[in-house]
DODRENDO-772153 format. One line per field, with one value per residue (C-alpha): residue number from 1; y, z, x; residue in one letter. Coordinates in steps of 0.02 Angstrom, whole numbers, always signed. Layout:
N
pos	c(NUM	...)
Y	c(Y	...)
Z	c(Z	...)
X	c(X	...)
code	c(a	...)
This chain:
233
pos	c(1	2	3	4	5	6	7	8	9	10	11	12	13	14	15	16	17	18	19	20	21	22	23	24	25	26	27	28	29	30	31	32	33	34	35	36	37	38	39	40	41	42	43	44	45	46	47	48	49	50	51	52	53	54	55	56	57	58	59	60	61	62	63	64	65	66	67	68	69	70	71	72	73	74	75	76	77	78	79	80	81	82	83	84	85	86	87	88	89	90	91	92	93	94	95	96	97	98	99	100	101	102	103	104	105	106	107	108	109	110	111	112	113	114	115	116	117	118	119	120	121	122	123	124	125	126	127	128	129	130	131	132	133	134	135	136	137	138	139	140	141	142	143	144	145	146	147	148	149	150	151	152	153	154	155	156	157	158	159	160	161	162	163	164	165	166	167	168	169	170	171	172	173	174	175	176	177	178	179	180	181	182	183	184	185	186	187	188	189	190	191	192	193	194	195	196	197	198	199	200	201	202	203	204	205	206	207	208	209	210	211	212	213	214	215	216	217	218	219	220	221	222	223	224	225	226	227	228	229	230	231	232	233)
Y	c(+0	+176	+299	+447	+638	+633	+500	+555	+722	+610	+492	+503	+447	+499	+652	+720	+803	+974	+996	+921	+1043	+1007	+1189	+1189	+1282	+1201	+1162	+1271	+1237	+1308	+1179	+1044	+1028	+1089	+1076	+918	+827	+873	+848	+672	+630	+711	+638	+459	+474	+528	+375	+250	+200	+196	+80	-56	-143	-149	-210	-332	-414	-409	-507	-643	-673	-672	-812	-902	-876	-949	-1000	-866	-716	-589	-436	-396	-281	-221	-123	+48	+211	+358	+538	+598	+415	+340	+161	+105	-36	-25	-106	-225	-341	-498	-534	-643	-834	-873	-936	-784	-736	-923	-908	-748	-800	-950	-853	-721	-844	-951	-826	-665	-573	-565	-532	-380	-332	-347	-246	-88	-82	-179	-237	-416	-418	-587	-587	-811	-766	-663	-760	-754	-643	-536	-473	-399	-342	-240	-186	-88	-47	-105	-208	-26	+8	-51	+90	+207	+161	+198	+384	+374	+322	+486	+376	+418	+539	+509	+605	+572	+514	+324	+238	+139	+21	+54	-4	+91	+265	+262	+259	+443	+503	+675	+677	+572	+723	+788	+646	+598	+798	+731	+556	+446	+446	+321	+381	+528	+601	+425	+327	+456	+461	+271	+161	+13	+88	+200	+185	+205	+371	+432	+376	+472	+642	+613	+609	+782	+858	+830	+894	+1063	+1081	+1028	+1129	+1083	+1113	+980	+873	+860	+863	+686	+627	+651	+589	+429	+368	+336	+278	+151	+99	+67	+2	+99	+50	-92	-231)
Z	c(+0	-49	+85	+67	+83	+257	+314	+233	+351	+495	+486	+613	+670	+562	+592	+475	+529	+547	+372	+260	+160	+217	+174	+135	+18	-181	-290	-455	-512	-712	-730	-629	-724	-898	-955	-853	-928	-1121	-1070	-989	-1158	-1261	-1194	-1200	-1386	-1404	-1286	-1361	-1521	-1415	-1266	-1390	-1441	-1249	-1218	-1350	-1290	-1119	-1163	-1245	-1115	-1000	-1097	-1109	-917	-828	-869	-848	-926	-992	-917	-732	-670	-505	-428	-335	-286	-395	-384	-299	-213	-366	-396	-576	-615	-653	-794	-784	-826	-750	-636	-509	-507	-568	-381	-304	-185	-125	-82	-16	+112	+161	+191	+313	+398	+438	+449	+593	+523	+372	+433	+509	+375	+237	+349	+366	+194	+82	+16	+59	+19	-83	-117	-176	-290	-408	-557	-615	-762	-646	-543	-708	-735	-563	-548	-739	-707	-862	-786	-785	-965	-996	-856	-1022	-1063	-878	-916	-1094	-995	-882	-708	-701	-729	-789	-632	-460	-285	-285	-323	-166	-114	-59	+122	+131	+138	+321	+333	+253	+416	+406	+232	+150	+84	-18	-90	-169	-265	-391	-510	-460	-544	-624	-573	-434	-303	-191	-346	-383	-200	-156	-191	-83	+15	+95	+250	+229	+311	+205	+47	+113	+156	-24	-85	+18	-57	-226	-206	-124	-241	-390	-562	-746	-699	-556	-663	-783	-668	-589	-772	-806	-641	-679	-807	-705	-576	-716	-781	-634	-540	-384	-238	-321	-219)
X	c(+0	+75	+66	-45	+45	-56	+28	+169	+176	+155	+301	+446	+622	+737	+844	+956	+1142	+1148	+1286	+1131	+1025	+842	+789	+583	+581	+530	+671	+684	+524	+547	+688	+596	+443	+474	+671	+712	+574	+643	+802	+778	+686	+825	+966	+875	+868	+1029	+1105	+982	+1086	+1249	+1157	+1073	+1210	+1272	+1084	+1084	+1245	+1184	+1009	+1109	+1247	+1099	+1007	+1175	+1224	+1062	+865	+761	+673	+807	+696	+627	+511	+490	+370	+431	+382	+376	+346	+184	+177	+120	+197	+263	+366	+558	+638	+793	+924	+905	+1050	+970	+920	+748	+706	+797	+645	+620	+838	+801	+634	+765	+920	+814	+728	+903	+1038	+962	+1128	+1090	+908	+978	+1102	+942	+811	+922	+1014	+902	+1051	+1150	+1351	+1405	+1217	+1196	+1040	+1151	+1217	+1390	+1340	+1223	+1373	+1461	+1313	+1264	+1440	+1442	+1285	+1218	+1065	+999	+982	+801	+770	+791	+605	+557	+649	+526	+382	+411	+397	+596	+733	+920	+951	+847	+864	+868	+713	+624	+535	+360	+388	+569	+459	+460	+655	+643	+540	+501	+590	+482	+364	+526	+576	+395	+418	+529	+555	+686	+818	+931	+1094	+1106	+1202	+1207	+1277	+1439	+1451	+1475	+1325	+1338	+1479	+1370	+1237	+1079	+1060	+1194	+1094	+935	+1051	+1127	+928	+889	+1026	+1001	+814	+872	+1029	+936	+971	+1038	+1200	+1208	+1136	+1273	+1386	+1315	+1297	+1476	+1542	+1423	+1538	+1722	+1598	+1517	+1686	+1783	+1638	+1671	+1533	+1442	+1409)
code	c(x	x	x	x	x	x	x	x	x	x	x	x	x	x	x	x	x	x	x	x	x	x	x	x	x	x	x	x	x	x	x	x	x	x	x	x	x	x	x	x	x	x	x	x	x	x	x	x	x	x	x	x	x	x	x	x	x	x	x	x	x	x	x	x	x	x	x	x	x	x	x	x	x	x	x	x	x	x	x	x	x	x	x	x	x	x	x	x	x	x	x	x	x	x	x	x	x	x	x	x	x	x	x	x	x	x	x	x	x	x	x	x	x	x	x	x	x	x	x	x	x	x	x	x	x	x	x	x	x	x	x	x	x	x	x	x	x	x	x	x	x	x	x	x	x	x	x	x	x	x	x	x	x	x	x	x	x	x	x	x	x	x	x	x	x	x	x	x	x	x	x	x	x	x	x	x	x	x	x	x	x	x	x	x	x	x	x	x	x	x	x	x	x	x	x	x	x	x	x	x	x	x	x	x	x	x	x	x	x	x	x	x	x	x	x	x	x	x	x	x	x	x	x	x	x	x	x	x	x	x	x	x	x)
């Protein structure tokens, strides 16, 4: 169930550090709802003949590397606390969320580790392909017709899960204003190297900073981050 802005307003327990931006006032609303839009839309068709041979490789190491659909969907929130469904690589085993039910229910660690990062490191339902995969990024790409489809931006806070809105406390409002994005300020900044508060100060940030300008500025500190591979999991 997505929560409403009411409940939204209501929601507690998390505080952000005094150095984070978590000024009230609306981001730059001319570039927020009319240039960012043409130039998420822009820049997708001018990166969509340079991603579809990457994509095209991709789909047929996939079918090569394990059974299983080549393309995942999963549901998350979007802006306004609407929900849409994100686009994917596959990188996980067909049976990941049977491993994953398991794992939880065995291992109260990893229980722990999952409930306050979302995240598990040397993760067994990722395939051997998958793992190239999540740490070039490249299981992303289908997220281009997500960017098309207008439920995300090239540049956002990271997209959540419906039940992770809590975790944003009082923050969660802000972070409902704009699309998610599929790179931002938390990926150039660390990824799975960083805590989960981190990621949602990274998020408030962004929102409060955001302008063209910062914008390309993520895009073009997404690449080293891409090609190294820095802060994937």
């Amino acid at each position: 169930m997505v929560t409403s802005p009411t409940d939204i307003s209501r929601t507690r327990g998390v505080k952000a550090p005094e150095h984070v931006l978590v000024s009230t006032s609306e981001p730059k609303w001319s570039y927020r709802l009319i240039f960012k839009r043409w130039f998420d839309i822009c820049f997708s068709i001018l990166i969509l003949p340079l991603a579809l041979p990457f994509g095209l490789l991709a789909a047929l190491l996939i079918r090569i590397d394990s059974a299983g659909p080549v393309l995942i969907k999963v549901k998350r929130l979007g802006k306004d606390g609407s929900t849409f469904f994100k686009y994917k690589f596959r990188t996980m085993v067909p049976n990941a969320e049977e491993i994953l039910r398991k794992l939880l229910e065995s291992n109260p660690e990893i229980r722990q580790e999952y409930e306050r990062t979302y995240k598990i490191k040397q993760d067994p339902r990722i395939t051997r392909f998958g793992r190239w995969l999540r740490l070039t990024s490249l299981d992303e790409l289908p997220q281009i017709l997500n960017v098309f489809r207008g439920e995300m931006s090239w540049v956002g806070p990271r997209d959540i899960l419906g039940t992770e809105l809590v975790k944003y406390g009082q923050f969660a409002r802000k972070l409902l204003t704009v699309q998610p994005g599929i790179t931002g300020l938390w990926q150039v900044s660390g990824r799975s190297k960083l805590t989960y508060m981190e990621r949602i100060q990274l998020d408030m940030r962004y929102i409060d900073r955001l302008s063209f300008l910062l914008d390309l500025k993520i895009l073009c500190r997404t690449v080293p981050v891409v090609v190294t591979g820095y802060g994937a999991v």
